[in-house]
N, CA, C and O atoms as a GROMACS GRO file, in nm:
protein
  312
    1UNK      N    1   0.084  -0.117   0.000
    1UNK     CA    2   0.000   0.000   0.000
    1UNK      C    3   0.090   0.124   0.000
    1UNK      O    4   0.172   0.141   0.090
    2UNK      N    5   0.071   0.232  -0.126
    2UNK     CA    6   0.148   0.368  -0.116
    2UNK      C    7   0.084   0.436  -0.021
    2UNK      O    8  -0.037   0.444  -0.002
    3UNK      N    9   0.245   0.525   0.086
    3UNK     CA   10   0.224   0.576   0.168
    3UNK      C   11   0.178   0.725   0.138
    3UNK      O   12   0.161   0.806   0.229
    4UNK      N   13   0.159   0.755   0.006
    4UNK     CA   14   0.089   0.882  -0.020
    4UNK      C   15   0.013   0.873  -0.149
    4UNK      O   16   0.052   0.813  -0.249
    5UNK      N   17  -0.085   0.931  -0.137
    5UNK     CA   18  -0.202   0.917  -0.237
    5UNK      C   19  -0.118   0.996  -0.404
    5UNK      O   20  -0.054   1.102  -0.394
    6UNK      N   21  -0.126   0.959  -0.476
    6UNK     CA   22  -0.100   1.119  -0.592
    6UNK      C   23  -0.217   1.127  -0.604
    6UNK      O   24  -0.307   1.044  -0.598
    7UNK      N   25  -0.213   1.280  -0.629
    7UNK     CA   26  -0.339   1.347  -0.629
    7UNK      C   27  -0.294   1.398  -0.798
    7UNK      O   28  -0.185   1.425  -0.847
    8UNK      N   29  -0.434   1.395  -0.857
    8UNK     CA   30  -0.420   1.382  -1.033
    8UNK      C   31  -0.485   1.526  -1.034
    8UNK      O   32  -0.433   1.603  -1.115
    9UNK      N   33  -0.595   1.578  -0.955
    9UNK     CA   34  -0.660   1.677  -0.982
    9UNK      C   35  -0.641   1.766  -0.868
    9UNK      O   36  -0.624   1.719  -0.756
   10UNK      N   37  -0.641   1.900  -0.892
   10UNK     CA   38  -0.610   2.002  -0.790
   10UNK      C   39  -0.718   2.013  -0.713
   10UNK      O   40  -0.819   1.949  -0.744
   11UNK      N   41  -0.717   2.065  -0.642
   11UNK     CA   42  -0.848   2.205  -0.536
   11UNK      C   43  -0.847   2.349  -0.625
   11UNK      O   44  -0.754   2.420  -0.662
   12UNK      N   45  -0.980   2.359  -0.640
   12UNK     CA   46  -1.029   2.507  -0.690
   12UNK      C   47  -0.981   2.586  -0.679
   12UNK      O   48  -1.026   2.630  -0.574
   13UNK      N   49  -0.898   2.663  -0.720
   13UNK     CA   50  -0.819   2.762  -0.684
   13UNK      C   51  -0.664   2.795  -0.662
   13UNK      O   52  -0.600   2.899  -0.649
   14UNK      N   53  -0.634   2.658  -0.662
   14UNK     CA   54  -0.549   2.614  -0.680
   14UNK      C   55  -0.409   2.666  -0.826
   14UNK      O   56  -0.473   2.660  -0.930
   15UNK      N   57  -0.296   2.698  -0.853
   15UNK     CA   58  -0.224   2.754  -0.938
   15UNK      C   59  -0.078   2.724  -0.940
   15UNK      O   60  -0.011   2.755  -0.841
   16UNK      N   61  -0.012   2.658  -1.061
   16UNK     CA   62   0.091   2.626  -1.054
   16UNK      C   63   0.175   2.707  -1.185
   16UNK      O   64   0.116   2.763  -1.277
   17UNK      N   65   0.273   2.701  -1.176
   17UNK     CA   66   0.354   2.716  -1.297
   17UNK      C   67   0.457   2.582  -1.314
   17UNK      O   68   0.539   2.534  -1.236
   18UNK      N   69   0.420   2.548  -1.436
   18UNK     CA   70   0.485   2.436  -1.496
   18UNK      C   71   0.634   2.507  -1.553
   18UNK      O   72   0.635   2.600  -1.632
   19UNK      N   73   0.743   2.450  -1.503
   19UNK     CA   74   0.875   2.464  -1.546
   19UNK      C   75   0.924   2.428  -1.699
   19UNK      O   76   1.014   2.467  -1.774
   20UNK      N   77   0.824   2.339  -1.702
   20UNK     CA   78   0.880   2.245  -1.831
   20UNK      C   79   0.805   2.346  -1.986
   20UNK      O   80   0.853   2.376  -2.095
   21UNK      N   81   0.670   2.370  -1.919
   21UNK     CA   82   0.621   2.428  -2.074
   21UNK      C   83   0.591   2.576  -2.045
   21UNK      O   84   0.503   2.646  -2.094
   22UNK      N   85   0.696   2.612  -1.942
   22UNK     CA   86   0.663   2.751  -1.926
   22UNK      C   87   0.545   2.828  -1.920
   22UNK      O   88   0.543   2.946  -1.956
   23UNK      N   89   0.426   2.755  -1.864
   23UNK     CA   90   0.299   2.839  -1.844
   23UNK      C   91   0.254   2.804  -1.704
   23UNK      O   92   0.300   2.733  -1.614
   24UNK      N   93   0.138   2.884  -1.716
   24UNK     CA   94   0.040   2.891  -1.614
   24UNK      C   95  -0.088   2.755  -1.612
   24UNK      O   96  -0.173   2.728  -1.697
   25UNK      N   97  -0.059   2.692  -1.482
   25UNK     CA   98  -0.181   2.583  -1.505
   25UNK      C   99  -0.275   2.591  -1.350
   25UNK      O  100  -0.236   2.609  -1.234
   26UNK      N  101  -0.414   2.568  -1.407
   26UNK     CA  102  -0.494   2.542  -1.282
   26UNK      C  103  -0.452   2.389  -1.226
   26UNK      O  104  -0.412   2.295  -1.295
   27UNK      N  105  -0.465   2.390  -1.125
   27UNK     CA  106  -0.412   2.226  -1.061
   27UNK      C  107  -0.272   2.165  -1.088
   27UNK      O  108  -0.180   2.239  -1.125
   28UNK      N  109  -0.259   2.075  -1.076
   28UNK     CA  110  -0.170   2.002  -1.070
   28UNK      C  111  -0.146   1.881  -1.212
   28UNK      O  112  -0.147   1.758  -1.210
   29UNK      N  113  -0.125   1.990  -1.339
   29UNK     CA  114  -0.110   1.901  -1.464
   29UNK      C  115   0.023   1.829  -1.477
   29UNK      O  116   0.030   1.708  -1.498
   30UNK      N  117   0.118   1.901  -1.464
   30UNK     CA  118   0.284   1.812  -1.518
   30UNK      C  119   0.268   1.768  -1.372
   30UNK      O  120   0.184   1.793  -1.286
   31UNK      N  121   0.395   1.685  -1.378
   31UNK     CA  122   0.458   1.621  -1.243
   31UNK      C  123   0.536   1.737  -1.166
   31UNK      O  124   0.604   1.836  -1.195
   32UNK      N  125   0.472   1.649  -1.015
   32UNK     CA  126   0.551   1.781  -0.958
   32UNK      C  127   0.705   1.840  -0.944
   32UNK      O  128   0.739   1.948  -0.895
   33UNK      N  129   0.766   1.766  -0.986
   33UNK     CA  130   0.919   1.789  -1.014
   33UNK      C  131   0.945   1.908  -1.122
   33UNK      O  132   1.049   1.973  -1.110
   34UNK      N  133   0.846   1.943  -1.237
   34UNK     CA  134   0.861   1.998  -1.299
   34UNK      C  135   0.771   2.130  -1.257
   34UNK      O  136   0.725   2.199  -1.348
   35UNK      N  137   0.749   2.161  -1.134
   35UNK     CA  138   0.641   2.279  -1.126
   35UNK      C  139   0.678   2.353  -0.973
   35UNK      O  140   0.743   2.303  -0.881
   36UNK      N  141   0.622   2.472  -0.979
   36UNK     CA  142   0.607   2.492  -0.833
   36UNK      C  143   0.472   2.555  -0.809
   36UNK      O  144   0.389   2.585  -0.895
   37UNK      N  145   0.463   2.568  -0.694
   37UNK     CA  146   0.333   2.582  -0.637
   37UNK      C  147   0.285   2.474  -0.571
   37UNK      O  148   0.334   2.362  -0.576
   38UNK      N  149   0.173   2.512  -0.498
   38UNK     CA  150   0.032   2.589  -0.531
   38UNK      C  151   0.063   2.752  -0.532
   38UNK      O  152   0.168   2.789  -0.480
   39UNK      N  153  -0.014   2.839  -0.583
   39UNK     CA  154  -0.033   2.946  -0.527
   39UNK      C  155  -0.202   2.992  -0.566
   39UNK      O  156  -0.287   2.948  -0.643
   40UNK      N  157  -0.194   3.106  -0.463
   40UNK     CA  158  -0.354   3.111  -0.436
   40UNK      C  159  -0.366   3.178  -0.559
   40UNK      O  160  -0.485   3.162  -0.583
   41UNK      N  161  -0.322   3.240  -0.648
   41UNK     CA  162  -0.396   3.296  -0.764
   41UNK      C  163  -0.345   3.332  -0.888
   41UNK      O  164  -0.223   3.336  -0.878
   42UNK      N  165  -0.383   3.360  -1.000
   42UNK     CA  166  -0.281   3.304  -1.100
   42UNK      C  167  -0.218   3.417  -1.130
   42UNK      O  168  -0.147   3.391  -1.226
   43UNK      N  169  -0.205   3.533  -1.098
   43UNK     CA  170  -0.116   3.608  -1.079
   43UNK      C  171   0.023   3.571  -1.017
   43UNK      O  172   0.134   3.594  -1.066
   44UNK      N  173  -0.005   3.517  -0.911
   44UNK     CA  174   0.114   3.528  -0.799
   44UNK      C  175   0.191   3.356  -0.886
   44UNK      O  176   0.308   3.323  -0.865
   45UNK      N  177   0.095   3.272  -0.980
   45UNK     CA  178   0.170   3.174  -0.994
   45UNK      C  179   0.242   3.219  -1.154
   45UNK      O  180   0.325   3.147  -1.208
   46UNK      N  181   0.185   3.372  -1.227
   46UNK     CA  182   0.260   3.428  -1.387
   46UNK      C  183   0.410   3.485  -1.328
   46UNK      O  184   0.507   3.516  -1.398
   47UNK      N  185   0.401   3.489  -1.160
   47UNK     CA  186   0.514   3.561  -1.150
   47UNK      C  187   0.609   3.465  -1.014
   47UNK      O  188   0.651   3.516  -0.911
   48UNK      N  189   0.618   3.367  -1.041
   48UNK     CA  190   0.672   3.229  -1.029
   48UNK      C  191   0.812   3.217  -1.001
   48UNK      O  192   0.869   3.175  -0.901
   49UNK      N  193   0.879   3.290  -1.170
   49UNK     CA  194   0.999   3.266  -1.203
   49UNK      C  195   1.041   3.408  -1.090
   49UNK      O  196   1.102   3.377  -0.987
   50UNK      N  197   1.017   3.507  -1.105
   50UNK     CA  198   1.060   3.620  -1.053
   50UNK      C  199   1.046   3.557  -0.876
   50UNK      O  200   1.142   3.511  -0.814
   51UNK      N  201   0.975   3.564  -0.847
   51UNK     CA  202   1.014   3.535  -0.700
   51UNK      C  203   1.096   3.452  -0.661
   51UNK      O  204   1.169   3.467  -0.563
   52UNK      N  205   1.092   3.333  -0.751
   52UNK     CA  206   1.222   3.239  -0.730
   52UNK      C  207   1.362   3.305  -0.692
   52UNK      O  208   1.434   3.296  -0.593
   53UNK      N  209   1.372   3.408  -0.868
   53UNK     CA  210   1.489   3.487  -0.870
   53UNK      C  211   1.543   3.562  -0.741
   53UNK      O  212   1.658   3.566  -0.697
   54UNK      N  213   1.386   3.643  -0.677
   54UNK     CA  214   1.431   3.733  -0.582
   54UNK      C  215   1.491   3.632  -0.442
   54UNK      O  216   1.579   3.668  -0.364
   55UNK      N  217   1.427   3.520  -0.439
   55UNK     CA  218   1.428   3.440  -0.343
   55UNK      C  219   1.580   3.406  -0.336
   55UNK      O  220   1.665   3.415  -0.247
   56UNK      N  221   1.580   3.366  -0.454
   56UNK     CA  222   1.794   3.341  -0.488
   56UNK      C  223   1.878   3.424  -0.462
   56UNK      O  224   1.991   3.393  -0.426
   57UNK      N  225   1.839   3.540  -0.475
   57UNK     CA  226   1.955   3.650  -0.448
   57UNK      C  227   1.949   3.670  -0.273
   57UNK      O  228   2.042   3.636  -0.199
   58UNK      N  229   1.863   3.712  -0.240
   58UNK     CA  230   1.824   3.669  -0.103
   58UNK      C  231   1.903   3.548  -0.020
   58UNK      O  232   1.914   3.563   0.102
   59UNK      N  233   1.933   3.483  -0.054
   59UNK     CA  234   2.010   3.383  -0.007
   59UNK      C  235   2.113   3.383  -0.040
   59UNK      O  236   2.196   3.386   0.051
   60UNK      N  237   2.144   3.381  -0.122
   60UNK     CA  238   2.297   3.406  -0.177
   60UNK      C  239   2.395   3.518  -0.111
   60UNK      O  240   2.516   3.512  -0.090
   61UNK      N  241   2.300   3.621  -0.086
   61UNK     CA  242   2.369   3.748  -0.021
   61UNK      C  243   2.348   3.757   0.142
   61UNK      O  244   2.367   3.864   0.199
   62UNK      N  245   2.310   3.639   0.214
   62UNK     CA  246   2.281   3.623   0.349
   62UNK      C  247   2.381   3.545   0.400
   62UNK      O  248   2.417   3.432   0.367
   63UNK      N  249   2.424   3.619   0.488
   63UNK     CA  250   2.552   3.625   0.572
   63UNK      C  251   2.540   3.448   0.653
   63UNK      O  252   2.616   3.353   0.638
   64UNK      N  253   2.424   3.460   0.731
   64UNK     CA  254   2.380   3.309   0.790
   64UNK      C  255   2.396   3.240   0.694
   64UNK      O  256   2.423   3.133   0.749
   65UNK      N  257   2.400   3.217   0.566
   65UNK     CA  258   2.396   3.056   0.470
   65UNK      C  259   2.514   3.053   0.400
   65UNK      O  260   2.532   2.997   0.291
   66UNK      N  261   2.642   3.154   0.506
   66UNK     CA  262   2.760   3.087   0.429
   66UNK      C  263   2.867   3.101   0.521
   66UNK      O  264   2.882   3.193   0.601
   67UNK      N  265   2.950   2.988   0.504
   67UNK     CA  266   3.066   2.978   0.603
   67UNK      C  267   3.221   3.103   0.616
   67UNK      O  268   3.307   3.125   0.701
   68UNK      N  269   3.190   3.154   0.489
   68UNK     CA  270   3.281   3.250   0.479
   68UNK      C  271   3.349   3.353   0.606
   68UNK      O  272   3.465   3.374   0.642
   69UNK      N  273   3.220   3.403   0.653
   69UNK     CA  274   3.274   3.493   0.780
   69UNK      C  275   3.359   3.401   0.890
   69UNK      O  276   3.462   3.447   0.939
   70UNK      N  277   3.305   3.254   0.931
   70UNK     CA  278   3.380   3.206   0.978
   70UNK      C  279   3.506   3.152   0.964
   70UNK      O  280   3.565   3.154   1.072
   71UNK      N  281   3.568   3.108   0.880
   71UNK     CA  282   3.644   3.088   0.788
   71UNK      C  283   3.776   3.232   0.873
   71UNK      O  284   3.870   3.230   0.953
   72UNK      N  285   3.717   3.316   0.806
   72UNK     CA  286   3.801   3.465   0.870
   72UNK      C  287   3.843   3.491   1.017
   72UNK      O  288   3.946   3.549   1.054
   73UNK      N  289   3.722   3.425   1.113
   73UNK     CA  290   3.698   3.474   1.224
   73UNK      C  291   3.782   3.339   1.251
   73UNK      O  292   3.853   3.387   1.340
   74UNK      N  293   3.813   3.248   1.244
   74UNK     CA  294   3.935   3.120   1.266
   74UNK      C  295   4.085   3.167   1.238
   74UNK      O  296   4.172   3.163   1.326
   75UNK      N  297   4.105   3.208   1.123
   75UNK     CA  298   4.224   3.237   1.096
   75UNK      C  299   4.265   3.118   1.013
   75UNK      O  300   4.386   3.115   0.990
   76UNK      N  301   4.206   3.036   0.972
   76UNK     CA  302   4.269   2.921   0.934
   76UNK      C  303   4.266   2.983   0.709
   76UNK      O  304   4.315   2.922   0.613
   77UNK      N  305   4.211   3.080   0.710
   77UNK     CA  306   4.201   3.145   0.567
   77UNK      C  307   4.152   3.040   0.469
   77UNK      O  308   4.207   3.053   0.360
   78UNK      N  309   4.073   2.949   0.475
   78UNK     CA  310   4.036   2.867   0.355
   78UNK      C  311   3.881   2.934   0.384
   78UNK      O  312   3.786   2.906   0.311
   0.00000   0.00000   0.00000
């Protein structure tokens, strides 16, 4: 017995952006490997890629998700 159902059809309201064919879909059409979401509305899922982006830089430039400062604060210079 699978320990999780796949679910083939979304909830109403429901909004994804598919990675693979570059659009906007209600529910849950491609596999989820190729998508993200849910989001509540299909606005927030046309602008998908952009939050990702902002989300990346955001992290990338955050002091907590990199070993660097410590590195310095050791002395050991790698």
């Amino acid at each position: 017995m699978a320990l999780f159902k796949r679910r083939t059809v979304g909830k109403p309201g429901e909004w994804f952006y598919c990675l693979k064919h570059a659009t906007v879909e209600e529910g849950p059409q491609c596999r989820a490997a190729d998508r993200f979401g849910p989001y509540a509305t299909r606005e927030e899922a046309e602008h998908a890629m952009q939050t990702a982006q902002e989300r990346n830089l955001e992290w990338e430039t955050d002091p907590k998700w990199h070993d660097k400062g410590r590195a310095d604060e050791t002395g050991d210079g790698s």
